[in-house]
ZAMARGU-4260 file (C-alpha; in steps of 0.2 Angstrom, whole numbers, plus 5000, padded with zeros to 4 digits):
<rodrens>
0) 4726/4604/4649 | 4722/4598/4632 | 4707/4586/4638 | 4699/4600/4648 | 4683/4603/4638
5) 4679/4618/4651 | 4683/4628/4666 | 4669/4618/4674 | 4680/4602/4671 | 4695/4613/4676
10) 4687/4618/4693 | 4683/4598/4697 | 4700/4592/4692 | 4711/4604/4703 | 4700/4605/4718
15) 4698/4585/4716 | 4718/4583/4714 | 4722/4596/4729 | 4706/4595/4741 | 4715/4595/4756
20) 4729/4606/4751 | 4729/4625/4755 | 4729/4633/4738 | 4723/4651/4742 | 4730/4661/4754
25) 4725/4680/4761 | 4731/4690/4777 | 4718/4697/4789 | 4729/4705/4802 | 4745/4700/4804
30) 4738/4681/4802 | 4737/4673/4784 | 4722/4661/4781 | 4718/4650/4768 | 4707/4639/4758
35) 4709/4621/4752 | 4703/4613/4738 | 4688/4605/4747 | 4685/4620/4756 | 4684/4629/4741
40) 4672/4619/4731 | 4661/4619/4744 | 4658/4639/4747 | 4659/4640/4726 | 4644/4627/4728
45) 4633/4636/4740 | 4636/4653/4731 | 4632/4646/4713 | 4617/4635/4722 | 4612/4655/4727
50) 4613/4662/4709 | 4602/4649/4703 | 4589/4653/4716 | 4589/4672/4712 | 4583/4665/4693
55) 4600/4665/4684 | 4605/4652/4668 | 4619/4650/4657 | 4621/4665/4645 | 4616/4678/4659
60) 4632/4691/4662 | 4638/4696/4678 | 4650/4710/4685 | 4663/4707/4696 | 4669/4725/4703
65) 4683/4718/4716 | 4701/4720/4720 | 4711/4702/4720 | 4703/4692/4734 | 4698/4674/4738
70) 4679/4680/4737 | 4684/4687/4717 | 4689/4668/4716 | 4674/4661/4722 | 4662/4673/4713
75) 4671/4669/4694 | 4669/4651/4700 | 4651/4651/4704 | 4647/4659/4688 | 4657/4648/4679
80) 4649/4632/4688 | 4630/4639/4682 | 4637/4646/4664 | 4635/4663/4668 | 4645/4676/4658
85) 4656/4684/4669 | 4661/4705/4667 | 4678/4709/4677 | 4677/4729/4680 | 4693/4738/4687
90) 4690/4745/4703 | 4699/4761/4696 | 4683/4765/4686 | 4670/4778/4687 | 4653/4776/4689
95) 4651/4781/4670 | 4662/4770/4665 | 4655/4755/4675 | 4636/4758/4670 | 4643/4759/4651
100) 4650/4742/4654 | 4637/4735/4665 | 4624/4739/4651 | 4633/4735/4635 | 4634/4718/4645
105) 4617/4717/4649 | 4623/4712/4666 | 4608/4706/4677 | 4620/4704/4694 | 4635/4711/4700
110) 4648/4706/4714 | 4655/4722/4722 | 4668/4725/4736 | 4668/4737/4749 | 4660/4754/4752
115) 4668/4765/4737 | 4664/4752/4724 | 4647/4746/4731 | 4644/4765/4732 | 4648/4768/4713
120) 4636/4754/4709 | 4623/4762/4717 | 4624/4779/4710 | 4620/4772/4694 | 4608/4757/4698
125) 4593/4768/4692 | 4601/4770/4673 | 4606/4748/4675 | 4588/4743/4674 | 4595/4724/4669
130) 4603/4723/4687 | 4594/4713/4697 | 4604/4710/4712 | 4620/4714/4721 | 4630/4704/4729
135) 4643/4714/4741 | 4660/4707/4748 | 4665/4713/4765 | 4658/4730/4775 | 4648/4742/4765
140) 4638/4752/4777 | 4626/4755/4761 | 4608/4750/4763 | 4597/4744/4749 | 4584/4731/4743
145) 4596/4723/4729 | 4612/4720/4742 | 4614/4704/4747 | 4629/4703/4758 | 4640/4687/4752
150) 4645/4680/4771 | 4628/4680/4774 | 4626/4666/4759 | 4642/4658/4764 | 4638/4656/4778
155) 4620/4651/4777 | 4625/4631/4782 | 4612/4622/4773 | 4615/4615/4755 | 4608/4601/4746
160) 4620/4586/4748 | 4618/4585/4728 | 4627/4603/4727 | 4642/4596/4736 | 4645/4580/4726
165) 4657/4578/4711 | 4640/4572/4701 | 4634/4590/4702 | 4649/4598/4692 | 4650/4585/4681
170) 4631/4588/4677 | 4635/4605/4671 | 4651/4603/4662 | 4643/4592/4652 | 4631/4605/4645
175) 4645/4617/4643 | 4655/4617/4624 | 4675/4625/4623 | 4668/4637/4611 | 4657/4644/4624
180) 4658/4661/4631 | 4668/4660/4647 | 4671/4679/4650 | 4669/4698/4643 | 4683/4708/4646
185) 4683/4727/4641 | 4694/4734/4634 | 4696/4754/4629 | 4712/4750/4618 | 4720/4767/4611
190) 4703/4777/4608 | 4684/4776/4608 | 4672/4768/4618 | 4677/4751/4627 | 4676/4734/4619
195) 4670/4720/4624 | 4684/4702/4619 | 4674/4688/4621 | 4685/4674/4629 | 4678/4656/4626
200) 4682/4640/4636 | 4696/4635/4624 | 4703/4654/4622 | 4709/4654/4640 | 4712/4634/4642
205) 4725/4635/4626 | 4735/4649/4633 | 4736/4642/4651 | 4744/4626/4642 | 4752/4636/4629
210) 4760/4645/4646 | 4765/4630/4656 | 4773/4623/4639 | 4784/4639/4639 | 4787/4641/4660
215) 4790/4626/4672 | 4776/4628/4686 | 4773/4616/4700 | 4765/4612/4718 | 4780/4618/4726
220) 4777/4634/4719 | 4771/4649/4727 | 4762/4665/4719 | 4760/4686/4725 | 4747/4692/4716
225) 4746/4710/4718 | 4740/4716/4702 | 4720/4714/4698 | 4710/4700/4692 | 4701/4712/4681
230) 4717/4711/4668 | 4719/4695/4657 | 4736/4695/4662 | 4735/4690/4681 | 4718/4681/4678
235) 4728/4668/4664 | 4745/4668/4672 | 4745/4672/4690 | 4728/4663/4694 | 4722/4650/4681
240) 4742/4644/4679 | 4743/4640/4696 | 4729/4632/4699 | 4731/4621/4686 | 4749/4613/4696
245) 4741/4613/4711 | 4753/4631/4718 | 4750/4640/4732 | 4742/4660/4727 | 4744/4674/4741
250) 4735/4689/4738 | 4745/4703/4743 | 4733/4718/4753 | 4738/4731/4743 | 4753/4736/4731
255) 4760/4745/4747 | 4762/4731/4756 | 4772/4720/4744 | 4790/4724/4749 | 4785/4718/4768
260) 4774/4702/4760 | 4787/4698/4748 | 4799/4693/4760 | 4784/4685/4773 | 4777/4673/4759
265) 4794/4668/4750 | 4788/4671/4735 | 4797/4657/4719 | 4787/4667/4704 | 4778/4685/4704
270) 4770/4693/4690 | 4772/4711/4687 | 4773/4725/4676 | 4791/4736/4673 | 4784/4748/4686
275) 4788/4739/4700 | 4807/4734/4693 | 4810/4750/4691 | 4804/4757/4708 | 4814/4740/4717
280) 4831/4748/4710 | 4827/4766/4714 | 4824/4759/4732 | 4840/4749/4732 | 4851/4765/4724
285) 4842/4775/4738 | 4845/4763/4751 | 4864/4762/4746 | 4866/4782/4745 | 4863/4783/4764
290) 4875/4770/4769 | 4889/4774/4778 | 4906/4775/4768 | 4914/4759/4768 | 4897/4749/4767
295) 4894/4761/4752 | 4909/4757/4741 | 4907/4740/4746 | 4890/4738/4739 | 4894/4749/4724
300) 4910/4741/4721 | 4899/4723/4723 | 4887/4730/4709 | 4900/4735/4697 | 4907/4719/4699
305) 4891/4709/4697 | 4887/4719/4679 | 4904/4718/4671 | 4903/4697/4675 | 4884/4696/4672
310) 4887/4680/4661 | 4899/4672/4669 | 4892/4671/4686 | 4905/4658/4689 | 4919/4672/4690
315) 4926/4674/4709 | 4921/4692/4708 | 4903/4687/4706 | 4903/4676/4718 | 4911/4687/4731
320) 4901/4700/4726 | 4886/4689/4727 | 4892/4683/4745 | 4896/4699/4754 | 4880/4709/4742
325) 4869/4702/4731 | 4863/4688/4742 | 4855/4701/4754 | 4847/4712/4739 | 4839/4696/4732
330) 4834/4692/4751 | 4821/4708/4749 | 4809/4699/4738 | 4809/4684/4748 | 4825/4674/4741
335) 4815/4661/4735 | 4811/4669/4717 | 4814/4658/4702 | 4810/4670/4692 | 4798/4686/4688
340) 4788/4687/4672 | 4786/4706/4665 | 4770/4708/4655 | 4759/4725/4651 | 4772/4735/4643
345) 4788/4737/4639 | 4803/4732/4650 | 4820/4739/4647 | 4833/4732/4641 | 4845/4740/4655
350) 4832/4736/4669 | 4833/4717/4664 | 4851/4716/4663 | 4853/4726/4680 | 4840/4711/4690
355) 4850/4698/4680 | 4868/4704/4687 | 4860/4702/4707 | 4855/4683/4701 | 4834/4687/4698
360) 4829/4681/4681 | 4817/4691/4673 | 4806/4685/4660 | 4797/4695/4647 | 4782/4692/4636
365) 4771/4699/4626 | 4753/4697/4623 | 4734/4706/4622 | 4718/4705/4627 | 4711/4699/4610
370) 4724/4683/4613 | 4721/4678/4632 | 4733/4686/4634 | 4749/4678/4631 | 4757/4677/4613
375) 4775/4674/4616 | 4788/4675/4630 | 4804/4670/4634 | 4810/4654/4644 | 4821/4652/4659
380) 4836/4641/4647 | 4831/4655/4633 | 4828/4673/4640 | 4835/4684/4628 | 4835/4704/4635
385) 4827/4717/4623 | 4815/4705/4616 | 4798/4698/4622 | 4803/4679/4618 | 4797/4666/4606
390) 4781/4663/4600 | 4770/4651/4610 | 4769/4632/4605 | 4752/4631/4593 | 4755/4653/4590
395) 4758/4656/4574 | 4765/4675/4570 | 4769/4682/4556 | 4773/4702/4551 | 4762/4711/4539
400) 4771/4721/4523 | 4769/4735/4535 | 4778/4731/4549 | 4764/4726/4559 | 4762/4709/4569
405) 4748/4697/4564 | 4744/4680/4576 | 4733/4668/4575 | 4729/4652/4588 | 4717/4644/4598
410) 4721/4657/4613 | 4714/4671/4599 | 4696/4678/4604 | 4679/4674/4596 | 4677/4693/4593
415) 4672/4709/4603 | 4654/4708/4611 | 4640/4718/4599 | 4653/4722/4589 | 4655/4714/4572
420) 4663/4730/4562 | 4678/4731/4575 | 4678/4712/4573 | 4681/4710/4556 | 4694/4724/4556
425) 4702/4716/4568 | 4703/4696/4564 | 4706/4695/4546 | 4706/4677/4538 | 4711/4670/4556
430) 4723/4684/4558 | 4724/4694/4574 | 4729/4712/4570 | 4735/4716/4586 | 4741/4735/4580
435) 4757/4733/4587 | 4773/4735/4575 | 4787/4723/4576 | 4800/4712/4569 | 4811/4695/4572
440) 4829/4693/4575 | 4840/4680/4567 | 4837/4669/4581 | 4817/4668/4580 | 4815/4681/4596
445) 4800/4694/4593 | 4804/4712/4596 | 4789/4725/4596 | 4796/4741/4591 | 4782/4752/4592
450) 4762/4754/4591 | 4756/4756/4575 | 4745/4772/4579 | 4760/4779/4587 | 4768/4781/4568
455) 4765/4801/4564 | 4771/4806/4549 | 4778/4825/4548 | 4774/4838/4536 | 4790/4835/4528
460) 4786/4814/4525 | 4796/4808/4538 | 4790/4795/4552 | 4791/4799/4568 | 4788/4785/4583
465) 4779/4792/4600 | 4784/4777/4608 | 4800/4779/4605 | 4803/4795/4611 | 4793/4791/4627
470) 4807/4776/4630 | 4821/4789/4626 | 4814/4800/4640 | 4810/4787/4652 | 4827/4784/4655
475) 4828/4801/4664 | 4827/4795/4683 | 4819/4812/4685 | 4803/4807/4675 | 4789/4794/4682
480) 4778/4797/4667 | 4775/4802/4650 | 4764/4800/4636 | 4768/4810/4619 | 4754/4815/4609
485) 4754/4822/4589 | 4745/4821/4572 | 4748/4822/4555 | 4741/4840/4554 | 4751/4847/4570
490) 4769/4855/4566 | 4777/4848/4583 | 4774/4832/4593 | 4770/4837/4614 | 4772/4830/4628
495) 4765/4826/4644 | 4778/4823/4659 | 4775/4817/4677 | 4792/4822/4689 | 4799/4810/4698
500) 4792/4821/4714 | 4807/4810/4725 | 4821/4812/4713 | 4820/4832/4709 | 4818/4836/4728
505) 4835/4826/4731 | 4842/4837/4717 | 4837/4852/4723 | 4844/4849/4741 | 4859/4844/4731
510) 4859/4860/4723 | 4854/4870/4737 | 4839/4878/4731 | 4824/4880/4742 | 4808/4874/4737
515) 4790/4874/4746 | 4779/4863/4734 | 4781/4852/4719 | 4778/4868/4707 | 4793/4877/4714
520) 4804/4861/4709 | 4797/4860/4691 | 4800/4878/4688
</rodrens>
């Protein structure tokens, strides 16, 4: 990766190393379908061919407003290709929030999937006076004069025989620098209006290398992607990364779907956030509470087993337990995973240690926006529970007088778009200020131990930690959510809970009390 000037010259080297190989893969139907290397290329070509027809140039911005999908692929691509700017929105947005992006980035196109997000674009396209065209992805049933339907340009058949030829890409690497701007990515942080981290060439190609320094990825290897494009997280690690090696990505249809896709695709590495841990053991615990007897001491007595010899999994408890239990549990994500990596927010400690006693490593990092996203992680010979790893090779970290983590690192951004007061707060002397407080342990591991605005001192002088109340919290099985919420001129901190809706019905038919709506079961 270190001789990749530019994700131009990243797009020819992996579709000219794996042109015939399937390296993208989606399900229409019950059938998956996929795209090779060549094939690739080639729709990325005809697409970016398009975008300089409609009078775009490098520097230009565009919006991608997508869930994960080949076509989200192909449009970053074909941006990429003409040095066009691209402006990943979530799909989770309003149309206020999207027209506030879209005009803070000057966006003159957008790329927009399906009715409901083609539909939002619309509402607003009167306010985006900058927005030229629109390019839709899939059915939109909406009519007007700046759609242009993608398949229609996809499908158009004639191309230039110069757009298709290696010569063409070289071409426009060559006018593209590393310290060019490869992407803006908004982020809202903790308050305020959204801020734009402008990503460069060399941002993201550091950390994808920096990544694959850290985690073994290869050819063999085969990706679910499930969570958006839109965050740095999957776009770096569960997109870029595999690319690079050459590994197959399937793009799950929706997070509903993933139990049932997990075990079609046979997944070897999957990114996700603790959510999804969490909600896999409430499922198993369920599943094993309406076992019949025997079965259900079995697979208790298998579990118990499996924690008490977690580190010696050599024991002939473990391995009975593994033989007659564990195997099948690991068999629900597919029972190919090499590992998961945890990224987003905190994974605890108890969760880790529960996936590790069934024989799945979980591995978890730490990163942000501002960093491309990944600053440290831990390794599959060095995966230490509690912590979010070691630093990334060419990372440096160190922690502030007050507690608070500083980085710095060719993965760190070039600043936030329009924005040089939030800028200069934030990068200080090559220092990233990444507002998060933390420490290391004797062994070199990094630990984040709260968010530094989350620190509320009492009227009495004493420090109290949000986040560390929410974690207590969390660890009722009857709580799904829960953010805390003070201020230094405020006598009590409050809270905001969301029930576990599942878990407090059980209860109350446990307990024999009659309910008619999730109301009755919080009172």
């Amino acid at each position: 990766m270190e001789e990749t000037k530019n994700f131009t010259e990243f797009f020819l080297n992996f579709t000219a190393g794996y042109k015939d190989k399937p390296l993208l893969f989606w399900k229409e139907e019950n059938e998956y379908l996929s795209i090779s290397g060549n094939e690739l290329k080639k729709k990325v070509l005809i697409l970016s061919r398009k975008l300089s027809e409609l009078g775009l140039k490098k520097g230009d911005t565009a919006a991608i407003i997508s869930e994960s999908r080949i076509e989200w692929v192909i449009s970053d691509f074909a941006c990429i290709v003409n040095g066009i700017i691209t402006v990943p929105v979530y799909t989770t947005m309003s149309s206020d929030q999207i027209r506030y992006i879209m005009s803070h980035a000057e966006c003159r196109i957008c790329f927009v999937s399906g009715k409901i997000q083609t539909d939002k674009v619309i509402s607003i396209v009167d306010e985006l006076p900058q927005l030229e065209n629109i390019i839709t992805i899939g059915e939109t049933g909406t009519v007007h004069n700046k759609l242009i339907p993608m398949e229609k340009i996809l499908n158009s058949g004639n191309i230039d025989k110069e757009y298709v030829t290696d010569e063409h890409l070289i071409n426009s690497a060559a006018k593209q620098a590393p310290d060019d701007i490869l992407t803006i990515i908004y982020t809202s942080g903790t308050t305020g209006k959204p801020k734009g981290v402008m990503l460069t060439h060399k941002n993201i190609l550091t950390n994808i290398s920096q990544c694959l320094k850290s985690f073994h990825v290869d050819e063999n290897d085969r990706f679910l992607s499930f969570l958006p494009l839109a965050h740095t997280y999957e776009r770096t690690c569960g997109y870029y990364v595999p690319l690079a090696k050459g590994a197959r990505i399937y793009y799950a249809q929706s997070i509903d779907t993933l139990s049932t896709q997990m075990t079609e695709v046979k997944p070897t590495l999957l990114l996700s956030v603790p959510l999804l841990f969490e909600r896999i053991r409430q499922r198993l615990m369920k599943n094993i509470e309406s076992m019949p007897y025997l079965k259900k001491v079995i697979t208790l007595k298998a579990l118990k087993y499996a924690g008490r010899y977690r580190e010696n999994k050599n024991h002939f408890l473990w391995k009975i337990s593994d033989r007659l239990v564990l195997k099948k549990i690991r068999e629900r994500t597919g029972g190919k995973i090499r590992f998961f990596v945890s990224g987003g927010s905190a994974l605890n400690k108890d969760l880790a240690e529960f996936f590790d006693s069934i024989g799945i490593t979980i591995l978890q990092g730490y990163g942000m926006t501002e960093a491309s996203p990944v600053i440290s992680v831990n390794k599959t010979d060095r995966n230490k529970f509690g912590t979010v790893g070691l630093p990334l090779e060419g990372v440096d970290i160190k922690i502030a007088d007050d507690g608070e983590i500083l980085c710095r690192g060719d993965n760190v951004m070039k600043g936030y778009f329009k924005n040089e007061k939030d800028t200069s707060e934030t990068i200080i002397n090559g220092w990233l200020h990444t507002g998060d407080i933390g420490e290391f342990d004797s062994e070199g591991f990094l630990k984040i131990t709260d968010r530094k605005k989350t620190l509320i001192k009492t009227s009495g002088g004493k420090y109290i930690s949000l986040t560390h109340i929410e974690d207590t919290l969390l660890k009722s099985e009857y709580i799904s959510q829960i953010i805390c919420f003070a201020s230094d001129t405020t006598q009590f901190v409050s809270a905001l809970i969301v029930p576990d809706e599942e878990k407090i019905s059980e209860l109350a038919l446990k307990n024999n009390i009659s309910f008619n709506s999730l109301k009755d079961l919080v009172n």
